[in-house]
N, C-alpha and C positions, 0 to 999 in steps of 0.2 A: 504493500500500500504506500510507503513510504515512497518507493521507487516511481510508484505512479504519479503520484504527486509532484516530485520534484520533475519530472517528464512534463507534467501538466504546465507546473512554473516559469519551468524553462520556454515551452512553446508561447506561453502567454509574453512574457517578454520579450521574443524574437520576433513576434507581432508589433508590440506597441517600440520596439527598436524600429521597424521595418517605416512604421507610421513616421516617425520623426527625423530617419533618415531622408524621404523624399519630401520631410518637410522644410526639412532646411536646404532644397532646390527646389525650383519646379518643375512639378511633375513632367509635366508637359516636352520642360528640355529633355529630361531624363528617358522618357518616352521617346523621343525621338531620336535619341543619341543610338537607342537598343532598336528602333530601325535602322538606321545609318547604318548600324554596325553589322544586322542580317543581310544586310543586300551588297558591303563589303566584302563579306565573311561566303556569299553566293559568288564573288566576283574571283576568290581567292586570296584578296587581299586581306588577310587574318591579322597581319601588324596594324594596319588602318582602322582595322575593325573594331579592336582592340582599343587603338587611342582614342575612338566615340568613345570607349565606356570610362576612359581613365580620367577623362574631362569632368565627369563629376564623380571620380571613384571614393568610397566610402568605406574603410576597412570593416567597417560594423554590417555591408548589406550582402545577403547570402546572395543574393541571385548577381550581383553584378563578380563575388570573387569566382563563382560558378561560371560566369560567363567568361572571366580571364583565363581562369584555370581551362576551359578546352579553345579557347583562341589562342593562347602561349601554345599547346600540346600541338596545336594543325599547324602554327608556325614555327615549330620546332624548337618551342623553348623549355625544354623538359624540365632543367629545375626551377623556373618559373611557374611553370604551370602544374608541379606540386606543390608551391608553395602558395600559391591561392586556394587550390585544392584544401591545404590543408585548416586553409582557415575558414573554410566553406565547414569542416568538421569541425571545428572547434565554434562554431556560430551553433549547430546543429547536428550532434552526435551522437542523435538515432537518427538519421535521415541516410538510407542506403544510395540517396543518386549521386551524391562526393563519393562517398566510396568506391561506385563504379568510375566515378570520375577518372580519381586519380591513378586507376589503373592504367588506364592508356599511358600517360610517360613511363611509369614502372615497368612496363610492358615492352616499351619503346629501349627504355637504357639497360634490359634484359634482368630486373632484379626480381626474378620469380619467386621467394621464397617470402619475399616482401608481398609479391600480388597472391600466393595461395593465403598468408596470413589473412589479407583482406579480403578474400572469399571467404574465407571461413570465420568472418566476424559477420560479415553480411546473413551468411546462412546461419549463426547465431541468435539473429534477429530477427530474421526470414527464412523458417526453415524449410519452406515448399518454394522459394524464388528459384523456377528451376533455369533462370539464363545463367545464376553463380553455380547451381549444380554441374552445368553441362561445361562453362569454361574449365572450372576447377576440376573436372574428369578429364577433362580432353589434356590440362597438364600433364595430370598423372601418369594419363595412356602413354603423352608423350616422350616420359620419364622413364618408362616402362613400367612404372610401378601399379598392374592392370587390377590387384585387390583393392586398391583404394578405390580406381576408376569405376570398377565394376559395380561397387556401393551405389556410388554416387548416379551412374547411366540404371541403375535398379528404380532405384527412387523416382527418374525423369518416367522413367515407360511403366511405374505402379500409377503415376497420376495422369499421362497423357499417352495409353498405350497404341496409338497409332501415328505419334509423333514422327517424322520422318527421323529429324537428326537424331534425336533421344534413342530410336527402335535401331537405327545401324550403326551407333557405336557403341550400345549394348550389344552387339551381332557380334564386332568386333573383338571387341573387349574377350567377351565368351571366346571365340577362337583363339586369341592368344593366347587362353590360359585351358585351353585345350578341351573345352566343352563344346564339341561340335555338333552334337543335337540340338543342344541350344541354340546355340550358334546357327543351324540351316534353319529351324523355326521361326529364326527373328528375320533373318535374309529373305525367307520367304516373302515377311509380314511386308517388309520395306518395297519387294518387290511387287505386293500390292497396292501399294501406297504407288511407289513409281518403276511401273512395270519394266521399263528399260533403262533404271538404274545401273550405270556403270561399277561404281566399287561395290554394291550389293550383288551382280553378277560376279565380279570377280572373287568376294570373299567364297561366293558358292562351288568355283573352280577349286577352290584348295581342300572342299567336304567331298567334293565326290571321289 
């Protein structure tokens, strides 16, 4: 109860933060700086995009450090754009979309053990958000390490069993840890989903 309460606290204040940050500009600029900056940010010009928002940047407003953090990330400023990132979670640290945020540079500068830790905070929070199930398996797959994976690709196709990606890298997963009934059952399923499935044919070429 405790804990919900200070959740509660905490969001009521990032409210009435949110109220006095665009009170102390007008809205209206502000508003129009976060068009500026999508039709820049369309244009590719993400440093441009970026300085509409820095023109009235407010260390205290989530959505504008949100916005630097993936306009720094697409113009390549990776520790940049963890560093808004991070203050997008420290503004809001139950809010799972910095989280995903700030994967993308961690992702980018290759520090995966950093990006599984924050999957698996996310799915601490989230524990059916099956797009941090399916990244964080497909790490593992890619690690080799296919018990973890195989958890996690379990979990996507108990909730969404004719998922396409969910049902073929549980397919996967299963053949490389040498469950090959399982393994053609799922191939199958995928190949009903999309009949002329290329990697769901070829997983079937290594069952027969």
């Amino acid at each position: 109860m405790d804990i919900l309460r200070k959740t509660i606290i905490t969001g009521v204040l990032i409210i009435l933060g949110s109220v006095t940050i665009y009170g102390q500009n007008n809205f209206s600029d502000v508003h129009n700086a976060f068009r500026k900056s999508y039709e820049l940010e369309a244009n590719g010009d993400f440093k441009l995009a970026a300085d509409e928002i820095k023109i009235f940047y407010n260390e205290n407003s989530y959505e504008m450090n949100l916005r630097l953090g993936w306009l720094n990330y697409m113009a390549g400023n990776f520790s940049e754009s963890m560093a808004f990132y991070k203050k997008t979670l420290k503004l809001m640290p139950y809010a799972d979309e910095p989280k995903f945020g700030i994967i993308f540079p961690l992702s980018a500068l290759g520090r995966w053990d950093e990006v599984i830790e924050i999957y698996t905070k996310i799915l601490e929070n989230s524990p059916h958000n099956t797009k941090a199930m399916y990244y964080l398996g497909t790490i593992y797959y890619n690690r080799l390490e296919f018990d973890k994976s195989l958890s996690l690709f379990k979990q996507i196709v108990d909730l969404y069993p004719f998922d396409y990606d969910g049902v073929l890298m549980y397919a996967w997963t299963n053949l490389k840890l040498g469950n090959k009934k399982e393994a053609k059952e799922l191939f199958q399923k995928v190949l009903l989903n999309k009949p002329n499935d290329a990697s769901a044919l070829e997983g079937m070429s290594f069952i027969k």
